[in-house]
C-alpha positions as a LaTeX table, in Angstrom:
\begin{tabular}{lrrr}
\hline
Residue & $x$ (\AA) & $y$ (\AA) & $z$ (\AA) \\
\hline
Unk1 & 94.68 & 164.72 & 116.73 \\
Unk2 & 91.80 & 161.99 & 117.10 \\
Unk3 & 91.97 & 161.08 & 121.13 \\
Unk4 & 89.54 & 157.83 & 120.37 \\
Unk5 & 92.36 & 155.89 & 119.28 \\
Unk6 & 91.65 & 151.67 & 119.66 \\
Unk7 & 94.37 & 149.44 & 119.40 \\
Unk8 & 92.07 & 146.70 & 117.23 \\
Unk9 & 90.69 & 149.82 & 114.66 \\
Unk10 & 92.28 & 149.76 & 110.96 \\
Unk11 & 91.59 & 153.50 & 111.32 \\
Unk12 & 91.34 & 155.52 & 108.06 \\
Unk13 & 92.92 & 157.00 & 105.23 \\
Unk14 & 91.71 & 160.20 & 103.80 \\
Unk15 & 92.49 & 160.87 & 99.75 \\
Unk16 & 92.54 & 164.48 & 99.54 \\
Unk17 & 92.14 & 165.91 & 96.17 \\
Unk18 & 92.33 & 169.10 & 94.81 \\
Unk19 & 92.09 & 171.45 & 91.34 \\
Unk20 & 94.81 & 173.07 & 90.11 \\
Unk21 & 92.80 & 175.02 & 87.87 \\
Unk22 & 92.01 & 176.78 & 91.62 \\
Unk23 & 93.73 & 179.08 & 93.54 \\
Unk24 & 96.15 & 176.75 & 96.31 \\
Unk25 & 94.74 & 177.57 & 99.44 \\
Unk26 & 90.60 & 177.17 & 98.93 \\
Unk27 & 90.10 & 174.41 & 99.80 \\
Unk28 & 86.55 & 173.06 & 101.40 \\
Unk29 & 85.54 & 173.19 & 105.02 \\
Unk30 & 85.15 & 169.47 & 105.23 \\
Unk31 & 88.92 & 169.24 & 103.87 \\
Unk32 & 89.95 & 171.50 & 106.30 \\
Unk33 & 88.65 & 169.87 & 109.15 \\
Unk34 & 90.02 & 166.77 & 108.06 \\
Unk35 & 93.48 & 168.08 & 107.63 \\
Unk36 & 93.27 & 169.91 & 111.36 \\
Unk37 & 91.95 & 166.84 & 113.54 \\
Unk38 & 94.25 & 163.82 & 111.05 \\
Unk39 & 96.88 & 161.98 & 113.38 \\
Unk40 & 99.11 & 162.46 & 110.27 \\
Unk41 & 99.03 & 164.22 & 106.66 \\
Unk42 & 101.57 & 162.70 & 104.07 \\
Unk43 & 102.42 & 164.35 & 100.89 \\
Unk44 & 104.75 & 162.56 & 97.56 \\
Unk45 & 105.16 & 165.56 & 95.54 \\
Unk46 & 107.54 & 168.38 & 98.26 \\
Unk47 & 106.23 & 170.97 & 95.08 \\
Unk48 & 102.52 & 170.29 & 95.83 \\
Unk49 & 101.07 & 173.83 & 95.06 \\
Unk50 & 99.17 & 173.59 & 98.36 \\
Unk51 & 101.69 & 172.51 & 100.77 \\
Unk52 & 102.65 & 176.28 & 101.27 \\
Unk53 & 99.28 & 177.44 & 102.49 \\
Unk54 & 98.59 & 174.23 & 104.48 \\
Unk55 & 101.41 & 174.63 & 107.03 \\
Unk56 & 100.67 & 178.37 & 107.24 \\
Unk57 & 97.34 & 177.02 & 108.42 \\
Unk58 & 99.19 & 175.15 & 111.06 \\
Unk59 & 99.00 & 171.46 & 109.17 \\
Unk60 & 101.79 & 169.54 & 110.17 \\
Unk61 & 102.75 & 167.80 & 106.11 \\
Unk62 & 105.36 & 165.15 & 106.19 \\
Unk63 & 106.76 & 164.85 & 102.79 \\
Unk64 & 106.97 & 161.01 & 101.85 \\
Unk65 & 105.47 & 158.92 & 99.76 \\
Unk66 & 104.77 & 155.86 & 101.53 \\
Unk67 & 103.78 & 152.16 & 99.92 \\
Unk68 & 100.80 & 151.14 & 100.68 \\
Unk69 & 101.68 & 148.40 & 103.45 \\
Unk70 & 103.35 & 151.27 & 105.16 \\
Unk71 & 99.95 & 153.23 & 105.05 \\
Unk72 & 98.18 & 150.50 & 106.81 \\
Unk73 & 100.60 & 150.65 & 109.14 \\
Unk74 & 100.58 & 154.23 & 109.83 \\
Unk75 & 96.47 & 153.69 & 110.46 \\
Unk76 & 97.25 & 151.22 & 112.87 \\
Unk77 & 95.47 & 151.50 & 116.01 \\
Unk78 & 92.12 & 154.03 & 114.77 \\
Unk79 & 94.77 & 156.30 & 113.62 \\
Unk80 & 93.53 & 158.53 & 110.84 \\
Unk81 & 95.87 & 159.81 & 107.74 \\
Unk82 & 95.03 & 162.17 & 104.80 \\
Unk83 & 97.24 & 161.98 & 101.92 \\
Unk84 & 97.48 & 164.59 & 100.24 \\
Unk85 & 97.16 & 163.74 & 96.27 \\
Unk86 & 99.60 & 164.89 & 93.70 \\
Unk87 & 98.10 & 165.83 & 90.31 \\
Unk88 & 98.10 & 162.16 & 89.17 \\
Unk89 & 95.97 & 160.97 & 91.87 \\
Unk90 & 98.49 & 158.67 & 93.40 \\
Unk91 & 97.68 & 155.35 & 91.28 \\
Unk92 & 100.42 & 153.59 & 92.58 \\
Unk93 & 99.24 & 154.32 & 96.36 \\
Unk94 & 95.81 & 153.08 & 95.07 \\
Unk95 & 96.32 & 150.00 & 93.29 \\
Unk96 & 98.86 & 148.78 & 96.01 \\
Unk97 & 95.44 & 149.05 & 98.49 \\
Unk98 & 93.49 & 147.28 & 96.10 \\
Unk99 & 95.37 & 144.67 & 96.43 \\
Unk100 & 95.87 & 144.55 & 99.63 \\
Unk101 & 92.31 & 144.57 & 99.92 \\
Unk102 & 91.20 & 141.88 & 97.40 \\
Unk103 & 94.06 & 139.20 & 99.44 \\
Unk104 & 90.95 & 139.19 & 102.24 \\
Unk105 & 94.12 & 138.83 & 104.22 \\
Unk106 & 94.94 & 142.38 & 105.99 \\
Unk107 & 92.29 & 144.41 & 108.30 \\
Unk108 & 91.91 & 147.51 & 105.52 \\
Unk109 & 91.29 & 150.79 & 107.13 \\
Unk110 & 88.83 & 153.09 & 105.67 \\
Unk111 & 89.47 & 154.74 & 102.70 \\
Unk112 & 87.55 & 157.95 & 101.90 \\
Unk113 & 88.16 & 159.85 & 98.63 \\
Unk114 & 87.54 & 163.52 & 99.79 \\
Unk115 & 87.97 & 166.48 & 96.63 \\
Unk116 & 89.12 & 169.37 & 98.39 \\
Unk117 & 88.42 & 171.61 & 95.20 \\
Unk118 & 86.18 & 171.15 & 92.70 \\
Unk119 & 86.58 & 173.19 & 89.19 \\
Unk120 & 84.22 & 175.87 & 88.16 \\
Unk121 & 82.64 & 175.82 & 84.65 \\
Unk122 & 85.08 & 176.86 & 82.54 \\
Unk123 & 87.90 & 175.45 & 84.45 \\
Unk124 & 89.50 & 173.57 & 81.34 \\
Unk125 & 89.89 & 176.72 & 79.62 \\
Unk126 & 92.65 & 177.54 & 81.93 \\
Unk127 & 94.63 & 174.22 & 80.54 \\
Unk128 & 93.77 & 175.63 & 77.06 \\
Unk129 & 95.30 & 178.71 & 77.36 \\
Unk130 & 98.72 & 177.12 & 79.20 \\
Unk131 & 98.95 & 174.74 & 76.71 \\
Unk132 & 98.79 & 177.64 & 73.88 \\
Unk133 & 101.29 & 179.23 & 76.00 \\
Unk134 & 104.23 & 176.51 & 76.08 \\
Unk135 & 103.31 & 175.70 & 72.36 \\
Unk136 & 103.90 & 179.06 & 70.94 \\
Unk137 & 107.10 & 179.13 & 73.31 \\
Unk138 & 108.35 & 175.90 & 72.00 \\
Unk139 & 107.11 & 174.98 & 69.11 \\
Unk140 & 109.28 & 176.01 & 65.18 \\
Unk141 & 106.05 & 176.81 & 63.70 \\
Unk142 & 103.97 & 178.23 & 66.48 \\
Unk143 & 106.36 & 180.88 & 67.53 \\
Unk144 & 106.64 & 182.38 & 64.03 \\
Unk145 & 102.74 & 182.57 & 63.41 \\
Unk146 & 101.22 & 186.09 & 62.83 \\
Unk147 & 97.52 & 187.43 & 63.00 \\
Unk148 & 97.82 & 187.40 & 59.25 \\
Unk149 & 99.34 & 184.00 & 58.50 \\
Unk150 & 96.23 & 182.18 & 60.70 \\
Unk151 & 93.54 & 184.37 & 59.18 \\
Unk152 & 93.06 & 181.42 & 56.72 \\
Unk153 & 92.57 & 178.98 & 59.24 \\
Unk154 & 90.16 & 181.26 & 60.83 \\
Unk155 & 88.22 & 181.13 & 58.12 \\
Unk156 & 88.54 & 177.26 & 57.42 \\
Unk157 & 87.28 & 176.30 & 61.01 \\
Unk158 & 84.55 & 178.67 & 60.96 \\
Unk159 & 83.28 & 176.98 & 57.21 \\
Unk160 & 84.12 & 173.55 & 58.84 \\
Unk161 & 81.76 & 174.62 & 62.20 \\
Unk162 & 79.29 & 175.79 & 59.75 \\
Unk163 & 79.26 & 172.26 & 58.12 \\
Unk164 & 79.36 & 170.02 & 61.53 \\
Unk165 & 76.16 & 171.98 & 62.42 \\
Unk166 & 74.47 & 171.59 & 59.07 \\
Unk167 & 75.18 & 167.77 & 59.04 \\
Unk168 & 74.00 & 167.56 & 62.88 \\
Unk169 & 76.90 & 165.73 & 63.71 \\
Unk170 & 77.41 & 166.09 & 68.18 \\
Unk171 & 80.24 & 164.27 & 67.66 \\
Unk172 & 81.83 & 166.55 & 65.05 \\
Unk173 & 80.58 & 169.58 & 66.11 \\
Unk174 & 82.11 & 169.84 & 69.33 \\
Unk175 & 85.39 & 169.17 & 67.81 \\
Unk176 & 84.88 & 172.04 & 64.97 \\
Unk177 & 84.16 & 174.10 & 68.49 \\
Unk178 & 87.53 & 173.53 & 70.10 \\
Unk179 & 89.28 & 174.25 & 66.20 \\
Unk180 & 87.70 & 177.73 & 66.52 \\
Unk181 & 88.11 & 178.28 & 70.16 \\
Unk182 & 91.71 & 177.19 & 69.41 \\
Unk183 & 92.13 & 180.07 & 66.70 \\
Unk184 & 90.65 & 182.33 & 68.80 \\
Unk185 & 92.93 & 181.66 & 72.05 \\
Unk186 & 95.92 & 181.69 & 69.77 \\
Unk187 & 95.73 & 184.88 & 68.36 \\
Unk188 & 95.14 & 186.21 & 71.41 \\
Unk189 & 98.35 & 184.79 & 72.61 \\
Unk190 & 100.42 & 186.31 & 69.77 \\
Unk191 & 98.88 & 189.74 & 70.68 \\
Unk192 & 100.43 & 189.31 & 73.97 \\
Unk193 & 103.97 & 190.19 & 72.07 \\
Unk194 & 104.42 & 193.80 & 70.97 \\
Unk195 & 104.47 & 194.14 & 67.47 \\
Unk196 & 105.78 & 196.91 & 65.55 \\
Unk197 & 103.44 & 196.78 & 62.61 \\
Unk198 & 100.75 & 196.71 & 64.73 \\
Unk199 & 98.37 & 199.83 & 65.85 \\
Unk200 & 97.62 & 199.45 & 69.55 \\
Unk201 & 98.81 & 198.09 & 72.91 \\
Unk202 & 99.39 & 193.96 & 73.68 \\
Unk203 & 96.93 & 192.28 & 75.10 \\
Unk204 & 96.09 & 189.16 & 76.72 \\
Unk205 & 92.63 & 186.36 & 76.23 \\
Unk206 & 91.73 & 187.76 & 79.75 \\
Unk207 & 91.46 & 190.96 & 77.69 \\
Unk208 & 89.46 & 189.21 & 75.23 \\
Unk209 & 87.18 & 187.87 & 77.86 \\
Unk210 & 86.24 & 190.64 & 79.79 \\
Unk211 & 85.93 & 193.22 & 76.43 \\
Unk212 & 82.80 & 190.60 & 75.56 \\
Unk213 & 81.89 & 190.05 & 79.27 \\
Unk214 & 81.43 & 194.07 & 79.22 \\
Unk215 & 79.78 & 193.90 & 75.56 \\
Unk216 & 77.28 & 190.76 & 76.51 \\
Unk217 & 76.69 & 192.86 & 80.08 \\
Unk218 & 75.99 & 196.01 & 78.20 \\
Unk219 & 73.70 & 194.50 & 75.46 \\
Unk220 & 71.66 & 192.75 & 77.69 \\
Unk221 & 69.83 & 195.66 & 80.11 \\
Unk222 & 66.97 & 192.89 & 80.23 \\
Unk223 & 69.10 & 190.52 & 82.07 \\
Unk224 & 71.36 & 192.53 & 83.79 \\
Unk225 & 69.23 & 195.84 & 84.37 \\
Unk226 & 66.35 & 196.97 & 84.65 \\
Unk227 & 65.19 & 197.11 & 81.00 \\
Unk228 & 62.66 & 194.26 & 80.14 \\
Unk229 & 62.06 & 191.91 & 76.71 \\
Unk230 & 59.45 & 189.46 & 76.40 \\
Unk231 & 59.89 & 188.23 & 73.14 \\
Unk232 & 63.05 & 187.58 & 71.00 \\
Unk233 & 62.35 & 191.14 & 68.42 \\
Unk234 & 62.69 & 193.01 & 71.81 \\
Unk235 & 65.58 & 191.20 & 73.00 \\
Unk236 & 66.58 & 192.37 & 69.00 \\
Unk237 & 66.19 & 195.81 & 69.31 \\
Unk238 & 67.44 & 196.07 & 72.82 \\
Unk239 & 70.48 & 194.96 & 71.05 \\
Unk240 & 70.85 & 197.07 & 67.70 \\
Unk241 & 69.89 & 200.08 & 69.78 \\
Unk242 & 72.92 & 199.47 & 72.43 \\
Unk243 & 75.17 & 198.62 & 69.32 \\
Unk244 & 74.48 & 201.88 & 67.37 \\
Unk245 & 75.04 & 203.90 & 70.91 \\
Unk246 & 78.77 & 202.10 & 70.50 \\
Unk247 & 79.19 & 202.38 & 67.45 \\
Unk248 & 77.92 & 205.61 & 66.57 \\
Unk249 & 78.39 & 204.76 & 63.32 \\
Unk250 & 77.31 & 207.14 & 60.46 \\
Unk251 & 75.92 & 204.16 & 58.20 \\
Unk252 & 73.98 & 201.16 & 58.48 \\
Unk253 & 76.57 & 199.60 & 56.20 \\
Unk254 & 79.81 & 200.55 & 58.63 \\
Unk255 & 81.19 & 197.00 & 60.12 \\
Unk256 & 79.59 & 194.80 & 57.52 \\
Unk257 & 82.70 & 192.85 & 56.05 \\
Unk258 & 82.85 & 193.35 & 52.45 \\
Unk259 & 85.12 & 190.01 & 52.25 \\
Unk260 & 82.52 & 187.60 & 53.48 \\
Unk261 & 80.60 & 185.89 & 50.99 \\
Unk262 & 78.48 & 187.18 & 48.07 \\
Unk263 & 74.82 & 185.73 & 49.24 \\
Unk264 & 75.62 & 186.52 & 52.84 \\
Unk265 & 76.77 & 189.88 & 52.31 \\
Unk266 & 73.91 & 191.00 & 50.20 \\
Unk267 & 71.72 & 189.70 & 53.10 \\
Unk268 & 73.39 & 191.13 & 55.53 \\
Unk269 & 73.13 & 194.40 & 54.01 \\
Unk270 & 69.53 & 193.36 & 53.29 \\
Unk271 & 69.01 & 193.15 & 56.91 \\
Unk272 & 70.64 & 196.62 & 57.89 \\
Unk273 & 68.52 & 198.32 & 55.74 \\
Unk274 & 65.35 & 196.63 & 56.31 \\
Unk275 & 66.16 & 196.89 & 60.51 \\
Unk276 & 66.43 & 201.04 & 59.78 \\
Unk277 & 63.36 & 201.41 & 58.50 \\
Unk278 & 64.81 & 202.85 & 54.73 \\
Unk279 & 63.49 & 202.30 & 51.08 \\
Unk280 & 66.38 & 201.61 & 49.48 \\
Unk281 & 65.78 & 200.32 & 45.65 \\
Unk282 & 67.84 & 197.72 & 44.08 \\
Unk283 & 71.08 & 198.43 & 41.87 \\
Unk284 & 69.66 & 198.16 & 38.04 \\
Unk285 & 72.13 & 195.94 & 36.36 \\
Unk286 & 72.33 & 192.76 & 34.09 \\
Unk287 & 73.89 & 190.11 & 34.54 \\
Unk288 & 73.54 & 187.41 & 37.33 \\
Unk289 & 75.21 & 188.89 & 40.02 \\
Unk290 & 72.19 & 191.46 & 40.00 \\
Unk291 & 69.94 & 188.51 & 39.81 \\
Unk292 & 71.42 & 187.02 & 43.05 \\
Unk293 & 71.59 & 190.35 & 44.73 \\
Unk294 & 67.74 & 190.51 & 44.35 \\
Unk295 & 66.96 & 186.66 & 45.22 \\
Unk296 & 69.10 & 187.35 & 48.36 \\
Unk297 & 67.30 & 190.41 & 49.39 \\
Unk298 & 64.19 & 188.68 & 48.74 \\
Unk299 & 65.13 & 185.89 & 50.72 \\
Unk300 & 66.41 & 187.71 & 53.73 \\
Unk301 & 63.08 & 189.46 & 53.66 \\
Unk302 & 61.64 & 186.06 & 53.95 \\
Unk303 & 63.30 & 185.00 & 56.79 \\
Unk304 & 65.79 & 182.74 & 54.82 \\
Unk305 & 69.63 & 182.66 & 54.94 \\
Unk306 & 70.35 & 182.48 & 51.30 \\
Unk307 & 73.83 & 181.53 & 52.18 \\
Unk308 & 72.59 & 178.64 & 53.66 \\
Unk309 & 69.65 & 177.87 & 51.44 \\
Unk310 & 72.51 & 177.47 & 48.61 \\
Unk311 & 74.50 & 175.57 & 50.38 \\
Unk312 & 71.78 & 173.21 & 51.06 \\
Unk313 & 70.81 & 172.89 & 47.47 \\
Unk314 & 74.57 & 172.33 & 46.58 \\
Unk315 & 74.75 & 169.50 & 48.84 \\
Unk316 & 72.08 & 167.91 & 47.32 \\
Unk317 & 73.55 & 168.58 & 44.04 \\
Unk318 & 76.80 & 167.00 & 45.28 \\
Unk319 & 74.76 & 163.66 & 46.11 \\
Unk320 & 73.17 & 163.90 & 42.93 \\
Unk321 & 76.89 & 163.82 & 41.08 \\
Unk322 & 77.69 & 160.88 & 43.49 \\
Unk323 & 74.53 & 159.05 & 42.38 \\
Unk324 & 75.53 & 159.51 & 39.08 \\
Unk325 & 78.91 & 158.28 & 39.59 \\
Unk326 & 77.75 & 155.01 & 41.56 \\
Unk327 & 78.19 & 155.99 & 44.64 \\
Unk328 & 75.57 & 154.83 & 47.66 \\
\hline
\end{tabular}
């Protein structure tokens, strides 16, 4: 309690916010010194996360929710009360002071705005993944969706990411980057549920985080150990060399998916082969696909995506079409 009490001080009111993307409980030093010395802490919401773990700490939370005349009253006299927020922020509370204030007819105590938690980076992910959760709970067409029946729209969002970059579109792109994180946190949702037809155990996105936490750790002994890379080819081969010790694969070609397509695959093979150091001569065929197979190896040895080269010259050929048709 605050012993300098004066009968002619407004006193204070204390906003106390907090995260629920955190832990109930951590909460700040400064908040906890505020909540320990207040005259009073008020709360709306008697299923406030935190109110638990506050009165374990010995704070004293009366459950009301209180207009905003009555708060001025409660201040009355340099008294000093925290309110403890509820995950709207308390609007109504708010406003009510405002106008209270803007009359220019009421002594207004102080009103601090103190955040008792603050969200990491990475803290909206945590609504992401609840929000996946209720929806493939709840939702007719959600709840029946397999790993098989979304592979499409895996690879949809991945051609439409692919085209926000190309167009340089900020705007665009960072929605194409929630489509694919989207895909990628609801699949891992459905392989929380056993399934049957499925090889392996269930497992959860925090599964899917820490597998490439452990593979990004792993690959990167220049960051994380002891190893060192000055330039990106080191920071390359630190990174093929850690794969293959995976891996232990028995050919360059193992985990190269034979689905993606044609130009990037014959690059990508292009690449393996180049990376192990092996003379490999081209198929002799006719026809164009042996013609593209040796422009893409020729432009992967270049240092060109061919994949994207094509795409680039389709686009244009697309505006050329338009131009034709009348189009601006």
């Amino acid at each position: 309690m605050n012993p300098e009490h004066t009968s002619t001080s407004p006193g204070r009111i204390v906003l106390l916010t907090t995260s629920h993307r955190v832990a109930p409980g951590l909460l700040s030093w400064p908040a906890w010194n505020e909540l320990h010395q207040a005259d009073s802490v008020l709360c709306a919401d008697p299923a406030h996360p935190q109110l638990p773990y506050l009165r374990e700490a010995g704070v004293t939370v009366v459950e009301t929710a209180p207009t905003a005349e009555e708060l001025i009253d409660a201040c009355a006299g340099g008294r000093t009360v925290v309110v403890v927020a509820t995950g709207e922020g308390e609007p109504r509370l708010t406003d009510g002071l405002a106008r209270l204030a803007g009359s220019g007819r009421i002594a207004m105590p102080d009103l601090e705005l103190l955040p008792a938690s603050y969200d990491l980076p990475g803290a909206r992910l945590l609504d992401l993944v609840q929000v996946m959760d209720r929806i493939r709970r709840e939702c007719p067409w959600s709840s029946q969706q397999t790993h098989k029946g979304l592979a499409k729209y895996g690879i949809e969002e991945a051609y439409e990411l692919v085209e926000a970059i190309e167009d340089g579109d900020r705007t665009e792109l960072r929605e194409e980057l929630g489509d694919v994180l989207l895909q990628v946190v609801f699949h891992a949702r459905i392989a929380e549920e056993a399934d049957p037809e499925e090889e392996g155990e269930p497992f959860s996105i925090d599964d899917v985080a820490g597998t490439i936490v452990a593979k990004l750790i792993h690959r990167h002994p220049h960051v994380f150990g002891d190893d060192s890379a000055e330039t990106p080819e080191d920071v390359k081969a630190h990174w093929l060399r850690t794969k293959a010790e995976e891996k232990q694969r028995d050919s360059v070609t193992d985990g190269v998916p034979l689905g993606q397509p044609g130009l990037a695959l014959a690059a990508k093979l292009a690449s393996r082969t180049r990376t192990a150091g092996l003379a490999v001569e081209l198929p002799a065929g006719e026809g164009v696909g042996y013609e593209l197979l040796a422009l893409a190896v020729r432009a992967e040895a270049a240092g060109t995506d061919p994949e994207a080269a094509l795409r680039a010259a389709a686009r244009a050929y697309r505006d050329a079409i338009r131009a034709a048709e009348g189009h601006a």
